[in-house]
ZATI-851917 format. One line per field, with one value per residue (C-alpha): residue number from 1; y, x, z. Coordinates in steps of 0.02 Angstrom, whole numbers. Layout:
N
pos = c(NUM;...)
north = c(Y;...)
east = c(X;...)
up = c(Z;...)
//
This chain:
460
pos = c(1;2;3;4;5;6;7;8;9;10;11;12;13;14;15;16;17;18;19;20;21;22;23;24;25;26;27;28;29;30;31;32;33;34;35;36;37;38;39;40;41;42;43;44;45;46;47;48;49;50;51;52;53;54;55;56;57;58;59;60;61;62;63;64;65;66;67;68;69;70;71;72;73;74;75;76;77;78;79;80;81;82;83;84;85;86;87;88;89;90;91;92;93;94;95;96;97;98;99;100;101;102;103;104;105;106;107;108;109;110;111;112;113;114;115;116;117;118;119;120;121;122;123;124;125;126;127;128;129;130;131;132;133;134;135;136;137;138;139;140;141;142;143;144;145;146;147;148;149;150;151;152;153;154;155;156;157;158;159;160;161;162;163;164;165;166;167;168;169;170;171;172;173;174;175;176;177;178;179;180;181;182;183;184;185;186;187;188;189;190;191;192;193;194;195;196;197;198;199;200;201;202;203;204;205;206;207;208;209;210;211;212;213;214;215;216;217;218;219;220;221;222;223;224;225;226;227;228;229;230;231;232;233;234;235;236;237;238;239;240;241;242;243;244;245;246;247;248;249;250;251;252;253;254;255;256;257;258;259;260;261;262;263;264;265;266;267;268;269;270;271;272;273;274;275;276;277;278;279;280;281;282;283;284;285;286;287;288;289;290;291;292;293;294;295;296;297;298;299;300;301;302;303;304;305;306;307;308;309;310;311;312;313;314;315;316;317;318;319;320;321;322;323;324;325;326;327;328;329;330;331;332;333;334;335;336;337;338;339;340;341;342;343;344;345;346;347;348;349;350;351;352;353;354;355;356;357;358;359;360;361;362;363;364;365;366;367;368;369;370;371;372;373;374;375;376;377;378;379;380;381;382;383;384;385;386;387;388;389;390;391;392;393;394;395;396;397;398;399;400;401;402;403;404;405;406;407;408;409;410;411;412;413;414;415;416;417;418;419;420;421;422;423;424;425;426;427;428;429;430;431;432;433;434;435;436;437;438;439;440;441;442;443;444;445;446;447;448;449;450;451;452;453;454;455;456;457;458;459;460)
north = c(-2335;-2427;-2264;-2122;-2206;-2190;-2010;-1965;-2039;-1963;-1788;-1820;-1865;-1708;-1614;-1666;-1656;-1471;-1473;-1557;-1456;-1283;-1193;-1063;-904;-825;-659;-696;-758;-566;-472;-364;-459;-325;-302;-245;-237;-367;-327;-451;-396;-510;-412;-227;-163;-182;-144;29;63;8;143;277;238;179;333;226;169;346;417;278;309;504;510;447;522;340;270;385;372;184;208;330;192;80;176;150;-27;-160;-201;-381;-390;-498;-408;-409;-259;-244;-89;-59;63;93;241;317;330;205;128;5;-139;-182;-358;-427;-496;-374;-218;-89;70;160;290;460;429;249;113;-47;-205;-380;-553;-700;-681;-535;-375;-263;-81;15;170;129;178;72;-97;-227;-386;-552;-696;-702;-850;-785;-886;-748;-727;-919;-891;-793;-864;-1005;-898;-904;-760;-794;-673;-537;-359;-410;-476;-400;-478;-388;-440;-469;-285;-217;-382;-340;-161;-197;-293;-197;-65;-138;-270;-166;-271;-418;-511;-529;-601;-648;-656;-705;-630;-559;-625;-540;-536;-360;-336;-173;-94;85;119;-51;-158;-334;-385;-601;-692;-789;-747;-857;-851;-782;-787;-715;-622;-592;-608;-672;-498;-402;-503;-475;-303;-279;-374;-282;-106;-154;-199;-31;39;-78;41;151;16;-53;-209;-347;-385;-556;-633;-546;-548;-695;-803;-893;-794;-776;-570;-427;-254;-92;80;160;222;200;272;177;169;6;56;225;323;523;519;631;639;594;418;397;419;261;135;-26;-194;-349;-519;-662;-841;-959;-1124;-1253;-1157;-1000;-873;-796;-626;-549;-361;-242;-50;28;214;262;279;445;499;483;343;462;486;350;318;229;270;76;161;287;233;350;326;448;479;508;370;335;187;138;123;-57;-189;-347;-497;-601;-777;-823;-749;-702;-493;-357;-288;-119;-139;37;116;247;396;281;137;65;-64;-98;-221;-160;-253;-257;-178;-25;-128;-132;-321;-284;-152;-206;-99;-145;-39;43;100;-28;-5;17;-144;-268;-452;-622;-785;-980;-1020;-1173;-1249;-1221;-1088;-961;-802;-724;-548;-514;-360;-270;-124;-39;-180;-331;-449;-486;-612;-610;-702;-615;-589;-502;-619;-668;-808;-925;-861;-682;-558;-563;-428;-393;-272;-165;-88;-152;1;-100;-169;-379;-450;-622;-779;-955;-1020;-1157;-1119;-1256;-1123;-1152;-986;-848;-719;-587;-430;-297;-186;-64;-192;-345;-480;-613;-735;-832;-972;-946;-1017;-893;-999;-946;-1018;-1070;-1098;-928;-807;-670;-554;-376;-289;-374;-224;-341;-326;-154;-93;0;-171;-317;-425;-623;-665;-584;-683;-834;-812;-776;-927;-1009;-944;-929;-1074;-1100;-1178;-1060)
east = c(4978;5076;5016;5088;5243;5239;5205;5320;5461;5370;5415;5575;5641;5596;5630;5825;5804;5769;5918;6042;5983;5996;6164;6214;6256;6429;6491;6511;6328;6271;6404;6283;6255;6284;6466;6629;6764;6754;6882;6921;7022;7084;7204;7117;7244;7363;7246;7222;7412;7420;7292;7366;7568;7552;7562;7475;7352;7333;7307;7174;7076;7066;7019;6844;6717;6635;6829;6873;6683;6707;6897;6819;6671;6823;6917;6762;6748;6867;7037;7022;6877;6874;6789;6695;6666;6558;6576;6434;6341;6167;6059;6198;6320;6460;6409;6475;6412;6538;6497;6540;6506;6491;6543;6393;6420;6279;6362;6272;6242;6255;6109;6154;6041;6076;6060;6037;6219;6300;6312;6301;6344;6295;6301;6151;5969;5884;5970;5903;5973;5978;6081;6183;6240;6318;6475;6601;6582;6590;6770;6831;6768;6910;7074;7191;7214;7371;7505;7427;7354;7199;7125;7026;6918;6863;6685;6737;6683;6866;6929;6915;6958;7107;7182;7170;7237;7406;7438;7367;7318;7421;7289;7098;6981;6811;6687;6855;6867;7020;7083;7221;7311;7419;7525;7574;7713;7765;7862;7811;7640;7639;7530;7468;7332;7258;7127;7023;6930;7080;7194;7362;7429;7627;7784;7950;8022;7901;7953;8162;8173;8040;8146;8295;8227;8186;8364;8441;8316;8363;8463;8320;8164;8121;8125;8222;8223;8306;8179;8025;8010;7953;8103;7961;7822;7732;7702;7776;7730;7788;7730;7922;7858;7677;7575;7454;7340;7306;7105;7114;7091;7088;7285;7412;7579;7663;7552;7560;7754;7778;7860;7738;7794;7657;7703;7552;7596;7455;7418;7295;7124;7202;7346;7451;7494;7630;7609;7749;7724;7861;7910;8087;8237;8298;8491;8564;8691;8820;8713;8779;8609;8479;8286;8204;8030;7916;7737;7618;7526;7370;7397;7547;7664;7695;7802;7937;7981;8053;8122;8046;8124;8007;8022;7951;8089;8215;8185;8193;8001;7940;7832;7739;7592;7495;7398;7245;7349;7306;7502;7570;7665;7745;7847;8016;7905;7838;7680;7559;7538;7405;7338;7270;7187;7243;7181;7321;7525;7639;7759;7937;7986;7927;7996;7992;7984;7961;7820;7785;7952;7921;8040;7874;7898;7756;7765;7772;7741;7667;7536;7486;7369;7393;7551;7504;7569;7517;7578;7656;7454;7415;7296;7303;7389;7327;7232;7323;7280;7321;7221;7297;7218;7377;7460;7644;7769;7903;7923;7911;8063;8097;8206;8257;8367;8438;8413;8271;8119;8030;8018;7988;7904;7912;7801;7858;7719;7824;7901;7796;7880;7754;7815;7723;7762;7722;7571;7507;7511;7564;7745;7724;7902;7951;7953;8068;8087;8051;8171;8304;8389;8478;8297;8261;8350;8283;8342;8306;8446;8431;8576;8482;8324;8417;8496;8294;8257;8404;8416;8203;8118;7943;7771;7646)
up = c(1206;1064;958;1088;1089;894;888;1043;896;741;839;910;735;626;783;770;581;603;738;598;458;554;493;611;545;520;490;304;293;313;178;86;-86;-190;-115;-220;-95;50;184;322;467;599;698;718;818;692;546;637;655;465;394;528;509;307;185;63;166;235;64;15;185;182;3;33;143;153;229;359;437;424;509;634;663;682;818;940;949;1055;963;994;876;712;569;410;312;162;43;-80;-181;-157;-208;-299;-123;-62;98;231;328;482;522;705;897;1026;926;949;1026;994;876;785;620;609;614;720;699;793;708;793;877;748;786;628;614;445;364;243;336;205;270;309;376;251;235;68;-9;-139;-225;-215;-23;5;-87;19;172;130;65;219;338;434;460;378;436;325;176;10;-92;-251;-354;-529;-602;-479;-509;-708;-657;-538;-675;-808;-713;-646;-805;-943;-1075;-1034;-945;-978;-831;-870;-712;-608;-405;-330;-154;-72;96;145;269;297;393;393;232;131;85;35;-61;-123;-148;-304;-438;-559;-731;-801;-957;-1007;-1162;-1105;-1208;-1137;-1182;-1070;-911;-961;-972;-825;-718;-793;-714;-560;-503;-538;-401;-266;-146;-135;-74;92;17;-31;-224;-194;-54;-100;-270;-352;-487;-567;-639;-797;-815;-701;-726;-634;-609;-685;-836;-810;-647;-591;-404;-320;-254;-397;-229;-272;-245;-222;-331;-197;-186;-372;-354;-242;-307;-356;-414;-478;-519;-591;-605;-687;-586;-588;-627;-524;-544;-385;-373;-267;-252;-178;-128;-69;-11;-62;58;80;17;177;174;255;423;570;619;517;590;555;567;642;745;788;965;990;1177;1290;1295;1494;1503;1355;1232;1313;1218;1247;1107;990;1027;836;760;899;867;951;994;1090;1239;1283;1401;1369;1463;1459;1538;1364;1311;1155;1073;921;803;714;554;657;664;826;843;982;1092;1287;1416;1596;1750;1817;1763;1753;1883;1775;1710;1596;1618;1531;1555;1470;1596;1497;1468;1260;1195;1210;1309;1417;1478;1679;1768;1898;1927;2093;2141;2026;1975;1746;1655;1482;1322;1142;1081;1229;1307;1511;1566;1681;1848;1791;1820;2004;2120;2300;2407;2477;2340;2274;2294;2163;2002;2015;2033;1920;1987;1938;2062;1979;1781;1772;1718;1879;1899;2055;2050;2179;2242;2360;2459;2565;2694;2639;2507;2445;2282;2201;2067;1874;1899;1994;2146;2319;2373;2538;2587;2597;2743;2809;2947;2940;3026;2911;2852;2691;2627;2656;2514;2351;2247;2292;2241;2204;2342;2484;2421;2432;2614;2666;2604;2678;2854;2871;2808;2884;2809;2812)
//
């Protein structure tokens, strides 16, 4: 007996051994090993808006065959994925790996495999799934993401490449990786992150007279020279007198012509870059009307633009529908912070509110059959969506009766009113009487609400 108890412990033991020691796999576990650009994207929506809005980015994309399949891979899988992409060479052609959960689509010309829970997607038919432990991916796994449209890391061949590229022969790196965030708007990238294995050959006279030509250029950037531009650096270089690519695409003139900017500072065992590309203004300083920037939308816009403010920073956004009832929210930069398919038109107006009492805005509106609420990253609050069966003939109307943010919200369908509170919940207290002609207007106005309420109180 004494010995069945022993073994029935013998097994349990390794058993949970085998339990503790099991790591489970992550997207960067599976980035090909033999990898030279590793590109991380955590906001696809507004990765996509980058490559299409971005001249830069634009130029970089269509001057590789391999890039615009992988951006036309891209386009067919949900914008609220997270993303790892590997690019490598193999067999003398560039190929791609597009590591992720739930992104197969069953594409032409593309192999998909599945492992344990990751979804791959690649353009190589000699793949074959493996898990890579390889130092340089484990790097990157730990640079920080937030903020950003999406992150780079180079193996050390670009690394050495990149380098000697931009700075010339001011800085030498030896077996060192690049890490970069970008965040990309219309007319401007930026550009930091950190590299290591690295040493410096600069003079003090390089960085003055750098610094010195930069300035007389600064009514003609989209940036500012003050606030993004680093006062404490140890090299700067430019692309004034020299041209010079960021990825060496097959570039245009035009490309080569925009203005670049790179500043290194050394630190402990690591150096920072900041990186600037820039378009230049035009000569128009006589026109009365300044355009702040340009966003392309594939389909028909149907609803917009409206402006909807940014609670983070207290700016003006744009709030638009498209033909495929598809809404955006796209920032103060031209950039499409998110992209969210919804099943119907959104009846006219788009409202907000502090549901939570914090400062933090959520959007509320209605469709012909359901009452949203959804916060600034486009995700459902609450029990929102809510689904009614009759549809809702106006846009929801949006009261706080005595300024506390306890919040009404109201639906109209034809001569029905039902409100609910921002919860989502049913409010009980109210009731009217339909042949009230004060509510049988086209507007709905918060006084006549409040004499309802007033003169026809009754628990339901």
């Amino acid at each position: 007996m004494n010995y069945k108890v022993l073994t029935v412990i013998i097994v349990f033991f390794f058993s949970s051994c085998d339990k503790i020691s099991k790591k489970d796999t992550s997207l960067y576990d599976l980035i090909p090993e033999n990898s030279e650009f590793v590109i991380s994207i955590k906001n696809l929506s507004k990765f996509k808006s980058s490559v299409t809005n971005n001249d830069y980015l634009n130029t970089v994309i269509n001057s590789k065959l391999t890039l615009k399949n992988l951006i036309s891979q891209l386009d067919k899988i949900n914008d609220n994925s997270e993303l790892l992409i590997g690019l490598y060479d193999f067999n003398n052609a560039t190929h791609f790996n597009i590591i992720g959960r739930e992104i197969h689509n069953n594409s032409a010309g593309n192999l998909e495999f599945s492992f344990e829970n990751i979804d791959i997607i690649t353009s190589n038919s000699n793949y074959k799934p493996k898990v890579n432990n390889d130092l340089f991916v484990q790097k990157f796994k730990k640079i920080n993401q937030t903020n950003t449209n999406f992150s780079i890391a180079l193996d050390s061949l670009k690394t050495k490449e990149f380098f000697e590229r931009v700075f010339k022969n001011k800085v030498n790196i030896s077996d060192g990786n690049l890490i970069i965030n970008i965040d990309a708007s219309n007319n401007l990238i930026y550009i930091n992150g950190v590299v290591d294995n690295y040493s410096l050959n600069s003079n003090s006279n390089y960085k003055k007279i750098a610094f010195e030509e930069i300035i007389e250029n600064e009514e003609k950037l989209y940036f500012d020279f003050k606030n993004d531009l680093l006062t404490d650096y140890d090299i700067i270089s430019t692309n004034q007198e020299n041209k010079f690519d960021f990825f060496q695409p097959d570039s245009t003139d035009a490309v080569l012509d925009l203005y670049k900017i790179f500043q290194l500072k050394e630190g402990n065992n690591l150096a920072s870059i900041n990186g600037i590309i820039s378009n230049y203004k035009d000569d128009s300083k006589n026109s009365e009307i300044e355009l702040k920037f340009e966003t392309s939308i594939s389909n028909e816009i149907i609803l917009g633009p409206l402006i909807v403010k940014n609670h983070t920073n207290n700016k003006n956004e744009v709030f638009i529908q498209d033909s495929e009832n598809i809404i955006y929210l796209i920032n103060d930069n031209g950039q499409i912070e998110w992209t969210k398919k919804i099943n119907d038109r959104v009846i006219d107006e788009i409202k907000q509110i502090d549901s939570y009492k914090n400062g933090r805005l959520q959007y509320v509106f209605a469709t012909q059959n359901s009452l949203h609420m959804i916060d600034r990253k486009g995700r459902d609050v609450g029990k929102f969506p809510l689904k009614f069966k009759d549809q809702i003939t106006k846009p929801v109307s949006v009261f706080d009766y005595d300024n506390n943010k306890n919040y009404r919200l109201l639906i109209t369908q034809n001569d029905e009113l039902f409100m609910f509170d921002s919860k989502g919940n049913r409010v009980r207290g109210f009731d009217y009487n339909k042949k009230i002609k004060l509510l049988q207007s086209l507007s709905i106005s918060e006084s006549a609400i409040k004499i309802s309420l007033y003169l026809k109180p009754r628990m339901i």
